[in-house]
C-alpha positions as protocol buffer text, in pm:
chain_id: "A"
residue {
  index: 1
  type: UNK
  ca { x: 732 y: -3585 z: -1812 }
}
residue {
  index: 2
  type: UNK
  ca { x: 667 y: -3861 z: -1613 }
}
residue {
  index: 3
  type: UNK
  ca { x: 483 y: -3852 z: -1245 }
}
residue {
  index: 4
  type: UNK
  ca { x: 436 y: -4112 z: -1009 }
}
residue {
  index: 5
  type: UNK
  ca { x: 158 y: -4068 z: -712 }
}
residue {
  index: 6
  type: UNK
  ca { x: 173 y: -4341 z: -449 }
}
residue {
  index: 7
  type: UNK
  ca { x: -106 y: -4474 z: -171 }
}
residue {
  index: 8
  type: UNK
  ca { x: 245 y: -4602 z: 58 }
}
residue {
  index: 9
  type: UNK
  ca { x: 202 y: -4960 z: 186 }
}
residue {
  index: 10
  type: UNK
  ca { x: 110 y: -4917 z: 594 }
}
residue {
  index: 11
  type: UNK
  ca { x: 415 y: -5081 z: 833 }
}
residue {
  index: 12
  type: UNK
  ca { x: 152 y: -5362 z: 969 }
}
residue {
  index: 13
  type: UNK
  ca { x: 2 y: -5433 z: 599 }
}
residue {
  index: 14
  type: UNK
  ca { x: -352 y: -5332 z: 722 }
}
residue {
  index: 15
  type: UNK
  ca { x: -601 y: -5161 z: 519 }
}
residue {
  index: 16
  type: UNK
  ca { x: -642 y: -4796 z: 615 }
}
residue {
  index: 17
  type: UNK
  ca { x: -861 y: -4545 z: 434 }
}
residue {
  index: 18
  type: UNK
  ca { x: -631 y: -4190 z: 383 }
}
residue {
  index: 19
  type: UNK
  ca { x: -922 y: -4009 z: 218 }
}
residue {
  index: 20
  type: UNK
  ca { x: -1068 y: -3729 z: 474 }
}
residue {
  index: 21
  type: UNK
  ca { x: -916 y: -3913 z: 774 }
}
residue {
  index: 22
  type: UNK
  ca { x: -711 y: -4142 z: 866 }
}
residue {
  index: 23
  type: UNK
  ca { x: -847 y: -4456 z: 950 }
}
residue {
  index: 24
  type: UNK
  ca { x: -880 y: -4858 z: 905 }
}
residue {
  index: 25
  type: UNK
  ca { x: -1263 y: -4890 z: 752 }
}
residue {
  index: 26
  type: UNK
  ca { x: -1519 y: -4648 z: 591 }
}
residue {
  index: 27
  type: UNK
  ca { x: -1858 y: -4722 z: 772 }
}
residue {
  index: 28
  type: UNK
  ca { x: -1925 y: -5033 z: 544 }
}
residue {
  index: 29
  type: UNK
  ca { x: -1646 y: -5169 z: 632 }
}
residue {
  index: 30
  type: UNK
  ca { x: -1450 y: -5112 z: 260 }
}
residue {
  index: 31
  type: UNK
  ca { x: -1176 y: -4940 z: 135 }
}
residue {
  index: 32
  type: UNK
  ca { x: -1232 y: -4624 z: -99 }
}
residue {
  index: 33
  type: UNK
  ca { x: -949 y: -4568 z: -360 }
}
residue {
  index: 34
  type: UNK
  ca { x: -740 y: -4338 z: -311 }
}
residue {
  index: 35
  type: UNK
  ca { x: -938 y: -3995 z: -489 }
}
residue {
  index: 36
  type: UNK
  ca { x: -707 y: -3723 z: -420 }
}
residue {
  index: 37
  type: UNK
  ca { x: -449 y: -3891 z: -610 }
}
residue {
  index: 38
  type: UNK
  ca { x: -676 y: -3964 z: -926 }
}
residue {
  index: 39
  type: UNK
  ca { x: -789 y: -3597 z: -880 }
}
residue {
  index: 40
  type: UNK
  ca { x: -418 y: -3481 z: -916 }
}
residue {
  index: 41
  type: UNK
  ca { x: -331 y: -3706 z: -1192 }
}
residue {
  index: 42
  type: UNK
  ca { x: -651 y: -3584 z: -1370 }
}
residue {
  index: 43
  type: UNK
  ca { x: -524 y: -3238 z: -1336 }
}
residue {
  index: 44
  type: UNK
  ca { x: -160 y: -3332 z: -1458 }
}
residue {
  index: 45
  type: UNK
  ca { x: -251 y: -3552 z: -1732 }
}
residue {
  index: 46
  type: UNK
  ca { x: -219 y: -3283 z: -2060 }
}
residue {
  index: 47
  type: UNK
  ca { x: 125 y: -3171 z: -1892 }
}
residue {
  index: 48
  type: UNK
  ca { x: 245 y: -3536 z: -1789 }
}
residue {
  index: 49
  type: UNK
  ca { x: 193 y: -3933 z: -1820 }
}
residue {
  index: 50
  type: UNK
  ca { x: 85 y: -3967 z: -1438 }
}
residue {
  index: 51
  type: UNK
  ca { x: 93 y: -4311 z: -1311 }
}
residue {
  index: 52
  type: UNK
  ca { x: -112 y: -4411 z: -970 }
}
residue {
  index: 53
  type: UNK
  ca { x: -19 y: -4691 z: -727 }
}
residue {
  index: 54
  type: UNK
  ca { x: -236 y: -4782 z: -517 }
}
residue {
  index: 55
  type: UNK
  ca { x: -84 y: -5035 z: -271 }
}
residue {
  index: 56
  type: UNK
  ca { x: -411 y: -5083 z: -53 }
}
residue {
  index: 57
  type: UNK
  ca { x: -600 y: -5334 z: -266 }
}
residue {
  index: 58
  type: UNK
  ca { x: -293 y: -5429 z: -530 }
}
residue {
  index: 59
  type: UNK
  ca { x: -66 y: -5582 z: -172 }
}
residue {
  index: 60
  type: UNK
  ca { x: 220 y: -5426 z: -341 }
}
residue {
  index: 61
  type: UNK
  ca { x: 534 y: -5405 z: -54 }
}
residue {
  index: 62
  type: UNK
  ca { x: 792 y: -5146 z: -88 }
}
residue {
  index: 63
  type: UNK
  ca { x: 1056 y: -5364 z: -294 }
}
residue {
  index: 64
  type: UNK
  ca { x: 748 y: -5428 z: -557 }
}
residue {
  index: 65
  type: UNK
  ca { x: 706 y: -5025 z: -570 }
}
residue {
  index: 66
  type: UNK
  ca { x: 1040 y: -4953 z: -598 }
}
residue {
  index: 67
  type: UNK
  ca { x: 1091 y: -5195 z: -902 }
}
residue {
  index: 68
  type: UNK
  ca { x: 774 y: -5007 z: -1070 }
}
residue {
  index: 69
  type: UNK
  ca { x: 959 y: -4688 z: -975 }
}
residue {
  index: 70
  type: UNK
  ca { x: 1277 y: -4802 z: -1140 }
}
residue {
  index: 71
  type: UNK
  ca { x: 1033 y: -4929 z: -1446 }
}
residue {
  index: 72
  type: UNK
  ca { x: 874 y: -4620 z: -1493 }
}
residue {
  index: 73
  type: UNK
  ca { x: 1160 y: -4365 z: -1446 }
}
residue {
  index: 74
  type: UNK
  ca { x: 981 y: -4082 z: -1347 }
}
residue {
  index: 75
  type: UNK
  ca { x: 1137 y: -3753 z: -1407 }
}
């Protein structure tokens, strides 16, 4: 089986950290990753071939996700 987990792309393209809280910046003023999905896919991985975008750092818009999506063919 095949999973995809996906950090969405925000509306206005800004950076927002979605770990704990919503918001643009940590305190230093950088991104984290997004854990909660690479704690999930860590969990899945002996069941299914989990695949993480991230479209925070990567810049990836929707039409670029939904090409990886069609790539991938998740079940």
């Amino acid at each position: 089986m095949k999973v995809i987990l996906i950090n969405p792309p925000t509306p206005k393209k800004e950076t927002w950290v979605r770990e704990g809280r919503c918001q643009q910046f940590d305190i230093w003023g950088a991104p984290f990753p997004p854990l909660s999905l690479a704690y999930v896919a860590g969990q899945i991985k002996n069941i299914a071939e989990p695949l993480i975008i991230d479209s925070g750092p990567t810049k990836l818009n929707l039409g670029a996700i939904l090409k990886i999506i069609k790539e991938f063919s998740p079940q």
